[in-house]
C-alpha positions in Angstrom: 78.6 132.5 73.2 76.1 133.3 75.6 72.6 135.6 76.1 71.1 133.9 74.0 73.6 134.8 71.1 73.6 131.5 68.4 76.1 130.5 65.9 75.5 129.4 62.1 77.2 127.4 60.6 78.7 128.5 57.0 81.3 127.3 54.3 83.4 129.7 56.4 82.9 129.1 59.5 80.8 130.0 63.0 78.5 133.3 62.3 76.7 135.2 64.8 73.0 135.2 64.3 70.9 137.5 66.4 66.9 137.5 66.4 64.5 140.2 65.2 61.8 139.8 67.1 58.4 142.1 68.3 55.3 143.7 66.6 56.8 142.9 63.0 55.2 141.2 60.1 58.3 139.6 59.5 60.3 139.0 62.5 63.7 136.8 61.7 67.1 135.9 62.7 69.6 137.5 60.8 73.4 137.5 60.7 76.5 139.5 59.7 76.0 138.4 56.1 72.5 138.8 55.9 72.9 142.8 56.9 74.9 143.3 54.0 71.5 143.3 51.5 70.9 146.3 53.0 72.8 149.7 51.5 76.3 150.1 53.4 76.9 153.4 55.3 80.3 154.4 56.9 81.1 156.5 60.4 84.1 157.5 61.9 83.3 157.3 65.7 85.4 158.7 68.9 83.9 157.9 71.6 84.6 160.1 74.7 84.2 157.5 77.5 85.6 158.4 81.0 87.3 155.7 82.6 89.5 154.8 78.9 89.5 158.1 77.1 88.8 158.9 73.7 88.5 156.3 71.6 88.2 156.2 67.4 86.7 153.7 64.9 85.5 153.4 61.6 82.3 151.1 61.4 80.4 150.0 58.2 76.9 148.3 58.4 73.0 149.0 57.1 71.2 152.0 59.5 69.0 150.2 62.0 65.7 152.3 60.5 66.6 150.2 57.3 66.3 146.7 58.8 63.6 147.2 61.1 61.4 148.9 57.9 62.1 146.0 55.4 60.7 143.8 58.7 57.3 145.7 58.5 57.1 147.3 61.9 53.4 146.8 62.4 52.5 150.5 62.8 48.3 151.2 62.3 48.0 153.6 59.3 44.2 154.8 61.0 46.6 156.1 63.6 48.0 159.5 63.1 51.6 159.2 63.8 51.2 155.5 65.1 55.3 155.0 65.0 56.3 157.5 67.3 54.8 155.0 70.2 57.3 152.4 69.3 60.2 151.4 71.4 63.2 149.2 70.4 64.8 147.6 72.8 68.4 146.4 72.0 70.8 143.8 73.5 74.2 142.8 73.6 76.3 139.3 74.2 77.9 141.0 77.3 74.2 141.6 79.3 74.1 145.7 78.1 70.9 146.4 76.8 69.8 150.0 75.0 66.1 151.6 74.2 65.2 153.7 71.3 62.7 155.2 70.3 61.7 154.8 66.7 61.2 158.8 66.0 64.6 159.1 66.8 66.1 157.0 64.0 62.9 157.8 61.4 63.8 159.9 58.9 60.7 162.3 59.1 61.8 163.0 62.7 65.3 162.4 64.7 66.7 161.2 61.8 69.9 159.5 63.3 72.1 157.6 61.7 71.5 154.3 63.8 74.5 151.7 61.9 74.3 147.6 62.8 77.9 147.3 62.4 79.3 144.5 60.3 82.9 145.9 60.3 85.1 147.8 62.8 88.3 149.3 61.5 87.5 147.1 58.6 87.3 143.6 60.3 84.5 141.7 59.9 82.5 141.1 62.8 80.3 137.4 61.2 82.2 135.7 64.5 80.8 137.9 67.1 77.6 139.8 65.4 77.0 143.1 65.0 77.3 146.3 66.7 74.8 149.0 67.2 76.6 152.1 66.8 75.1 155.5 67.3 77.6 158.0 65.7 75.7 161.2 67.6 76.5 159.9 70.7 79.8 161.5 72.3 80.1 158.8 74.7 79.8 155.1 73.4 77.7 153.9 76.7 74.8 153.1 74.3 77.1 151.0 72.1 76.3 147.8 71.7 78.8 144.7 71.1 78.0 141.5 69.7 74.0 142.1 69.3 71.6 139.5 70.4 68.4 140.6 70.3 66.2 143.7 68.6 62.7 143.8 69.6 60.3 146.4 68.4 57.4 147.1 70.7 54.4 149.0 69.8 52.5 147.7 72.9 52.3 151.7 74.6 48.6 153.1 74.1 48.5 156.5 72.1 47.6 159.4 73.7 44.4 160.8 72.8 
């Protein structure tokens, strides 16, 4: 495994633990079987990618605004709309890295439904971590295999 990716061991074997890491009150490292305290949510995907042509999955896992809430993104409530500054930075056992921004995936504003995949096609993915999917997307260039690293960043000054 490389990038940083670790491996856990479990009664069943090698999991993929990732960190959670940035302006959070409770940063961690999480696995596959960790995600699954969070509320499952399903999305058939095709992907429309150029050089291998349409491609179609079925991925389970918790939406990303889900996990990085229950860390406590630390957003300043004396700030009007402190969140929308945030950035989350994503990346991937395989060196691809992808930015959000957290009004994309809040629900009061882009609303989209972020997944950190734990299955694809219904096979677990505890041996090579999750996935970040983004369903929206037409072309699966911001997908993410085997995640490594989520860091939430607050660091941008608000406009005044």
């Amino acid at each position: 495994m490389s990038q940083g990716l670790a491996a856990v061991g479990t009664a069943a074997g090698l999991v993929a633990e990732f960190a959670l890491a940035g302006d959070l009150t409770r940063p961690a490292r999480l696995t596959v079987p960790d995600l699954l305290a969070w509320p499952q949510h399903e999305a058939e995907v095709s992907f429309e990618c150029a050089p291998s042509g349409i491609r179609h999955h079925r991925f389970t896992g918790p939406l990303l605004h889900d996990v990085l809430a229950a860390a406590g993104p630390g957003f300043d409530p004396a700030r009007r709309k402190d969140r929308l500054r945030f950035l989350i930075a994503v990346s991937g056992t395989d060196g691809h890295h992808v930015l959000l921004s957290w009004g994309e995936i809040d629900p009061d504003f882009g609303r989209a439904p972020v997944l950190l995949a734990v299955t694809i096609d219904g096979a677990p993915l505890d041996r090579t971590g999750p996935q970040l999917v983004l369903p929206q997307d037409r072309c699966g260039a911001r997908h993410i295999s085997g995640i490594t690293a989520i860091r939430v960043d607050g660091g941008y000054p608000a406009w005044t």
